[in-house]
N, C-alpha and C positions, 0 to 999 in steps of 0.2 A: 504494500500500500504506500503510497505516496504520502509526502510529509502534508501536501494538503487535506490528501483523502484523510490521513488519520487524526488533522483538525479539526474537520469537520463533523468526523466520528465522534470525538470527545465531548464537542459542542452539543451535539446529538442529545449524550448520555446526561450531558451538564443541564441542560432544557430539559429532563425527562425528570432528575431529582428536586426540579423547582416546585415543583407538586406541593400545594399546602397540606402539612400534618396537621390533624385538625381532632380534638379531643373531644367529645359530647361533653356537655353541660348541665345536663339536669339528671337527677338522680336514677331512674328507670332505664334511660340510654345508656346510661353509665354503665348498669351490670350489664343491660342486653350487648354493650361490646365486647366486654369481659369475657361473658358467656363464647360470644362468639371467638372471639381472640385464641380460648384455652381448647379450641374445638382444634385446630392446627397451631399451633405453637410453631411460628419457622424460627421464632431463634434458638429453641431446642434446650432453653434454660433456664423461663416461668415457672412451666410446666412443672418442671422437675424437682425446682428446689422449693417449690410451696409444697408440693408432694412428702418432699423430706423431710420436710416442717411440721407436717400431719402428721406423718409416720413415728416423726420424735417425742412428739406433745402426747401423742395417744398410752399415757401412761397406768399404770392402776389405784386405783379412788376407792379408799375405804374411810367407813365414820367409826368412830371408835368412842364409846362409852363406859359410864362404871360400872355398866350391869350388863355381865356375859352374855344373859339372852337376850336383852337388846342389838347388841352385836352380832351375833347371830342373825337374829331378826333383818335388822341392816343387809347382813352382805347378801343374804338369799335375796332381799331385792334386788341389791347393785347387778346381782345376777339373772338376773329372772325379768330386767325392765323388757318391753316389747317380746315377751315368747308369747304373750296372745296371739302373734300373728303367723304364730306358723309355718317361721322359715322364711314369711315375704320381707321380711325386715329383721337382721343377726339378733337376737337379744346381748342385752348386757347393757353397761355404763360406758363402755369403752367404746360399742358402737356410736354411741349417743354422743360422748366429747368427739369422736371423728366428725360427726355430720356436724358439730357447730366448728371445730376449728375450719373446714372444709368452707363454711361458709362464710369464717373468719376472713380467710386468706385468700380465698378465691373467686368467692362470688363479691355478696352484696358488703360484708362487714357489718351485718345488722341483722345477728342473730336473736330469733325469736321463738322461746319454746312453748310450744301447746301441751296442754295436759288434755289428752283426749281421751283416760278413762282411770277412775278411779275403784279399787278394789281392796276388800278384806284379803289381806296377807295374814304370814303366820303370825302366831301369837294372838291373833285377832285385831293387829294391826293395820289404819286404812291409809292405803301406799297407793299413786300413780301407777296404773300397770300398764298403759302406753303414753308415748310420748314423743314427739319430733319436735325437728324446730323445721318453720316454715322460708318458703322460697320467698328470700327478701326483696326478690322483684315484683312479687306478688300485691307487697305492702303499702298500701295509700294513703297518707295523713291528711287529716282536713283542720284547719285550724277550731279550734271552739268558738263560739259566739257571746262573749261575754259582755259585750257591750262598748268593751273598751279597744283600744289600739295596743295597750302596754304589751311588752314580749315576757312570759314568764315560764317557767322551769317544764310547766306541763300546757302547755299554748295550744298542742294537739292532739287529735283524737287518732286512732291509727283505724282501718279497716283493711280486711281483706278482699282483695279486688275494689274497684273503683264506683260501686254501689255502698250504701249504708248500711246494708243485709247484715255483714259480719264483720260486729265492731270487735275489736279485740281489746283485753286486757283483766278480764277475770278469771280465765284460765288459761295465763300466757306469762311468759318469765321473760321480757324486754333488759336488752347486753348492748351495749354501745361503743364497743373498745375504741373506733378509732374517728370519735363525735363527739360535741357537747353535748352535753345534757338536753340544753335550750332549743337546738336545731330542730326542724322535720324530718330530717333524713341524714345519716352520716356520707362520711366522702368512703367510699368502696377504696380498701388500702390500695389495690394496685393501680388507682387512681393517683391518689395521695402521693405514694412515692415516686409517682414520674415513669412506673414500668409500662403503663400503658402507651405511653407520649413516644417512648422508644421504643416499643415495639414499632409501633406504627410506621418509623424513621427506617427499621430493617426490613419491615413487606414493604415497604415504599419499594426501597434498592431492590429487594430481591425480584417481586414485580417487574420492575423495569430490565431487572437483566434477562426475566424469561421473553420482553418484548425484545430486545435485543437480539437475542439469540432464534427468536419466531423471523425476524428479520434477518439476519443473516445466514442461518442455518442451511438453507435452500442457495448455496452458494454460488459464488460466481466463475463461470469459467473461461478461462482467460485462453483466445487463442493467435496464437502471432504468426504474421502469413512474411516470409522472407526476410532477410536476413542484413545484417550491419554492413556485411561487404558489398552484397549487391547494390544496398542503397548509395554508399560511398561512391561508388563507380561506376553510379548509373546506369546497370545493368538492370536493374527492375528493382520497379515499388509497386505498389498495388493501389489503386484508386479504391475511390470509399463504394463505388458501386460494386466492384471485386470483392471487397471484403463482408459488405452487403451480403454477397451471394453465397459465402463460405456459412457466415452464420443462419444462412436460410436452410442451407445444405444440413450444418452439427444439428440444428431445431428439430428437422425432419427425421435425422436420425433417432435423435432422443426419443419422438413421438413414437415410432417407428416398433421404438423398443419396451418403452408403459403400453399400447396396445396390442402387443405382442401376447399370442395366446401360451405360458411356460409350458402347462399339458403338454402339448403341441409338438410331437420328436419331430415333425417330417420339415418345422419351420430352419428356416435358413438362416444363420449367426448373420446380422445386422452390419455392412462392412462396409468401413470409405476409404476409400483410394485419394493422395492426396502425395503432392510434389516433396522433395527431400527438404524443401525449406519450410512446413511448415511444423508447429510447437503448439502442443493441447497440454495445459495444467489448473488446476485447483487453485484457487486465489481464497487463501481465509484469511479477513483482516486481522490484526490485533486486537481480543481481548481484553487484557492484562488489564488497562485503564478501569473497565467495567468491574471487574472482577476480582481487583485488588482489595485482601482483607483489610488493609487501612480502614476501608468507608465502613466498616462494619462496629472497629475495634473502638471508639469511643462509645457508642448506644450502647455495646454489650456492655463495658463497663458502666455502665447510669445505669444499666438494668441490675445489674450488682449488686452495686452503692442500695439502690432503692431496696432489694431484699434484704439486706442488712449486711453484707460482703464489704466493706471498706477497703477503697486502694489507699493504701499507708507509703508515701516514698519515703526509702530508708539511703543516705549517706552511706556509701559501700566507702569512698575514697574521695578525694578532691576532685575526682574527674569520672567517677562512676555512680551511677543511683539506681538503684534497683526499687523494684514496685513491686509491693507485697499483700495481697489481699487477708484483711483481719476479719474472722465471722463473730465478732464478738456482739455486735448488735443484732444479729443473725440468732445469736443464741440467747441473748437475752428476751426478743423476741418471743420465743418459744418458752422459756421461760416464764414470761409473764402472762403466756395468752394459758397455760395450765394452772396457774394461781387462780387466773381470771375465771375461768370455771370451777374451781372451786370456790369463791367468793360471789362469783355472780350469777352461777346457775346452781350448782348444789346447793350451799347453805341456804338460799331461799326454798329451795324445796325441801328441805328440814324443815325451815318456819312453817309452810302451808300442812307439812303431816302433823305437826303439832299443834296447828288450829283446827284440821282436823279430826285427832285425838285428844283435845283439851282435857275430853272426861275422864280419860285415862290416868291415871295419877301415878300408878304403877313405872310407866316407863317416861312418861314426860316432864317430868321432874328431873332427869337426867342432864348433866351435861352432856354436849356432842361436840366433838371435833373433828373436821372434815380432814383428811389426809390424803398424801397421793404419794407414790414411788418416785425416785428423782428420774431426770432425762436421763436413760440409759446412752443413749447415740452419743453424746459428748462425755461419757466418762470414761478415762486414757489409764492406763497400767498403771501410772503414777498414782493417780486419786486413792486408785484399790488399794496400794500399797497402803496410801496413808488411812485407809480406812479400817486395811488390816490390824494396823496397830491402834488403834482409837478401838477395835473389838477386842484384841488382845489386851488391853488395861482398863479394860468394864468398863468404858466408855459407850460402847452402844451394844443394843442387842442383838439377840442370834437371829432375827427374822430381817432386821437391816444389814445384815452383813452376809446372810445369804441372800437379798435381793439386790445387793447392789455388787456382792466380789462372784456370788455364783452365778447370777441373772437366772436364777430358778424361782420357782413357784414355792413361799416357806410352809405352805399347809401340806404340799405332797412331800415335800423333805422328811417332816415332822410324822405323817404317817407312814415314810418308809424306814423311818430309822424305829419306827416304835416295830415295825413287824419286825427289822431285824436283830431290835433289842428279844421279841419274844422267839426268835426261830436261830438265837444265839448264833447268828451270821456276823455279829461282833467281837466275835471270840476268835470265830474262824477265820476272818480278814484282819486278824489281830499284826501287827506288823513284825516280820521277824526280826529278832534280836541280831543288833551287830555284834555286839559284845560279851556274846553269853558268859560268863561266870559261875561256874558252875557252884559254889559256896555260896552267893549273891543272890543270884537268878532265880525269881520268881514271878507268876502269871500277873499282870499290873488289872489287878479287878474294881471299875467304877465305885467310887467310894467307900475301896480300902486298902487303906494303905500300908507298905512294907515299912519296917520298922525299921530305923538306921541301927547296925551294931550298938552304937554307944547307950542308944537309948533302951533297947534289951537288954543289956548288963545291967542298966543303973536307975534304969525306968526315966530316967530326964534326957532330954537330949541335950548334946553338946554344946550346941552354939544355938537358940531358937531364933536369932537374926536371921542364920541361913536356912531356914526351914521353908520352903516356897508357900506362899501366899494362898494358893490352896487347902495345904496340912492347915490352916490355921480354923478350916471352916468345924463348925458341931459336926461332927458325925458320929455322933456317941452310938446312934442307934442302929447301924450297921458293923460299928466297932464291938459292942456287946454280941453281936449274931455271931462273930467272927470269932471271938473269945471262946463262946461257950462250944462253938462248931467246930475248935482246933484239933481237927485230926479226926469229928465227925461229921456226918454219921456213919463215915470209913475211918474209923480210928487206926487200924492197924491193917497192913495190904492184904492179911488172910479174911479180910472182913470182903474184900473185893467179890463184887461179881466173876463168875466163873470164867468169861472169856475174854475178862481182861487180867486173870493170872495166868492166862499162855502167854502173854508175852513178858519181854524181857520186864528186870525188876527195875531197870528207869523208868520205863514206858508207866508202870503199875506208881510208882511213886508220883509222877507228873498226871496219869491220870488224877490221882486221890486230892492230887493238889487242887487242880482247876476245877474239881466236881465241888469237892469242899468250900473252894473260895464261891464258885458262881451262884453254887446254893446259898449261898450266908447273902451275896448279891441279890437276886432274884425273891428272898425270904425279905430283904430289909425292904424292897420295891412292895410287894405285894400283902405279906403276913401271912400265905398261900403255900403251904407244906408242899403241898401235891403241884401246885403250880411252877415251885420251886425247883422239888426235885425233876420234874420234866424238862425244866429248861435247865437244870446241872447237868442232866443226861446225853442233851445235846450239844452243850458246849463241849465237855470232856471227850465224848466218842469222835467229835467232828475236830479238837485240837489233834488227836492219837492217828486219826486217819490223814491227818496233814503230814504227817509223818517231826512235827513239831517236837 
């Protein structure tokens, strides 16, 4: 291409990006472009990270009280909101924070919960048992009629759809994360933050390069009839009606060859005959201008910025700067829009069960406080670490330190440790000694503990500073089992069962041990003879067959 032709080209492309961005203005246009926008996503980046956003916030909401079966009570709802429906709608709390973050971050930003059925639950408790929040496009404010002009806190009435049929607000939980109080309608976040205005700026460009490309694509082909020497030496040049008649000739062929039936074996290969000087080639301009990521590279950053991705330039050197994107308003974000339902959609639905229940005195006299699990998505090795140790110094509990360092569920933890406390699979997975000692060495059974020498000879122990923090707890009452059980109710290895005096007389000694300690265990847990000795029986036979 020529240096004019590819002037003009650029001109082309430069006229084609003057196209006004142009942003809707009133509130209902607003989502319906949203809407539309998130239907194809061309910058490939919206989409994604408000997605991720959902996906980190959707955490888990429990109410915790001082009365067990209130709690109880509680979580079978948290669990059980919307299974009226039968599979058309997930049940649970967590389905339910999805649908408002969802429409937090993506739609309207004016989320609106309907209680659309209330039901006796357990306990005889009267709980919401469905419940959505509505399409905030749906939502119509009209102002009141007071008489006056003044603007005040509640200036509107809201309805659903654009008749007065369905006013709303006696069974609706109105959230306004990202509006005043005072407004009709808040600004739809990806309004707000400018991701709309950029998008728009990237289907502008990209628009244009598929006109581009619709225009160019069908290219040109360029054919040159005789040659630099001949013309120099005036041996022949070709008049425009000569060259006229070449490209009437290439046309014919090309037609020649799209009407061509391919079926067709008996048709005849398409062929032109043509002097040694002439040149048939493919002319494709330059793109590059069009299609250079530059024109992309600021919008996608504003779309950034606006989800909460900060470009931070960092000082590398006198002469280098590097640019660093920070998600820290990103995660704050998420962060606050999970409080935000806790404070602005649960706890009010606490308040209405307990107007609800007023007559109830039994459980609504209770305090409640609403709780959630932290953001799992931004917790990094290090945090665990430091959470590890915060569990290890009775700092936090064993259901927060399995929900945050295991990312397990602590109710099935808790019933599988308890089966394998009763099916004595905690004997069996008991960890092998490195250092056995065979004068030392004995089975380490939950609260009871080996006596250091000094303190068997002298009944005091040596030093009580170094006694681990543990030894310091009461445990008188598995200590007395332990006393009176030393050496029974296998006192002596002829007292053994029969087929554990075939084997060897270690085996017999370490069984008597682990059966004796697990019972005196198992006896202090329960007060359960028989329950006892079943679970000694298993521990012991299953330590012997480890070959332990």
């Amino acid at each position: 291409m020529s240096q004019l032709d590819s002037g003009l080209f650029v001109n082309f492309v430069l006229s084609l990006l003057l196209k006004r961005i142009t942003v809707p203005q009133d509130y209902h246009s607003q989502v319906s472009a949203i809407k539309s926008m998130l239907k194809d996503d061309c910058t490939g980046i919206i989409d994604s990270l408000t997605d991720f956003a959902i996906q980190s916030a959707s955490v888990d909401y429990n109410i915790e009280t001082g009365n067990e079966n209130l709690n109880k009570i509680y979580k079978e709802w948290l669990d059980k909101i919307n299974i009226d429906y039968n599979g058309r709608i997930a049940p649970g709390i967590k389905t339910l924070a999805k649908q408002y973050f969802t429409e937090r971050w993506k739609y309207s930003s004016f989320p609106i919960l309907r209680i659309a059925k209330w039901d006796v639950g357990k306990g005889g408790l009267i709980v919401p048992s469905r419940m959505f929040f509505l399409d905030g496009e749906s939502i119509h404010a009209k102002s009141k009629e007071d008489g006056t002009d003044d603007l005040t806190l509640f200036s509107y009435d809201y309805y659903l759809g654009r008749s007065d049929k369905y006013k709303l607000g006696k069974n609706e939980i109105f959230t306004r994360p990202y509006g005043n109080w005072y407004d009709d309608y808040p600004i739809p976040f990806l309004i707000k933050r400018g991701v709309f205005h950029n998008y728009q700026i990237i289907k502008s460009l990209k628009e244009n390069q598929s006109k581009i490309l619709d225009q160019i694509i069908p290219y040109l082909l360029l054919i040159k009839k005789g040659t630099e020497g001949l013309a120099t030496n005036n041996i022949k040049t070709y008049s425009d009606t000569e060259l006229q008649k070449v490209i009437d000739d290439m046309q014919n062929l090309m037609d020649e060859i799209k009407s061509s039936n391919v079926g067709d074996k008996n048709i005849k290969t398409p062929t032109r005959a043509t002097n040694f000087d002439e040149e048939i080639k493919h002319l494709i301009p330059d793109l590059s201008t069009a299609f250079d990521s530059k024109l992309f590279a600021q919008s996608e950053r504003n779309i950034l910025a606006g989800l909460g991705f900060i470009d931070v330039i960092q000082g590398i050197s006198d002469t280098r700067r590097e640019s660093i994107l920070n998600p820290k308003v990103f995660v704050e974000d998420v962060k606050s829009a999970v409080e935000d339902f806790k404070t602005q959609v649960l706890i009010p639905l606490i308040y209405k069960i307990q107007e609800k229940n007023s007559s109830n005195r039994k459980y609504m006299t209770e305090e409640v406080i609403v709780t959630s699990s932290p953001v799992r998505g931004f917790i990094t090795d290090a945090f665990k670490q430091e959470i590890r140790l915060l569990w290890k110094h009775g700092q936090m509990s064993d259901q927060t330190y399995c929900e945050l360092v295991g990312e397990v569920e602590f109710r099935t933890e808790v019933m599988r440790r308890e089966k394998e406390a009763k099916d004595g699979i905690d004997f069996v997975m008991y960890p092998h000694l490195v250092d056995n000692i065979e004068d030392k060495g004995e089975i380490d059974i939950p609260g009871i503990k080996n006596k250091p020498k000094d303190e068997e000879k002298t009944g005091k122990p040596k030093d009580r500073d170094k006694i681990d923090d543990k030894d310091k707890f009461d445990m008188s009452s598995t200590e007395e089992i332990a006393k009176e059980l030393e050496g029974a109710p296998y006192q002596k290895l002829s007292d053994l069962p029969d087929y554990i005096k075939k084997l060897s007389r270690t085996k017999q000694i370490k069984w008597r041990k682990v059966f004796n300690n697990a019972y005196a265990y198992k006896l202090g847990q329960t007060g359960n003879h028989k329950v006892a000795e079943s679970y000694a029986f298993r521990v012991a036979n299953g330590i012997i067959k480890r070959g332990n």
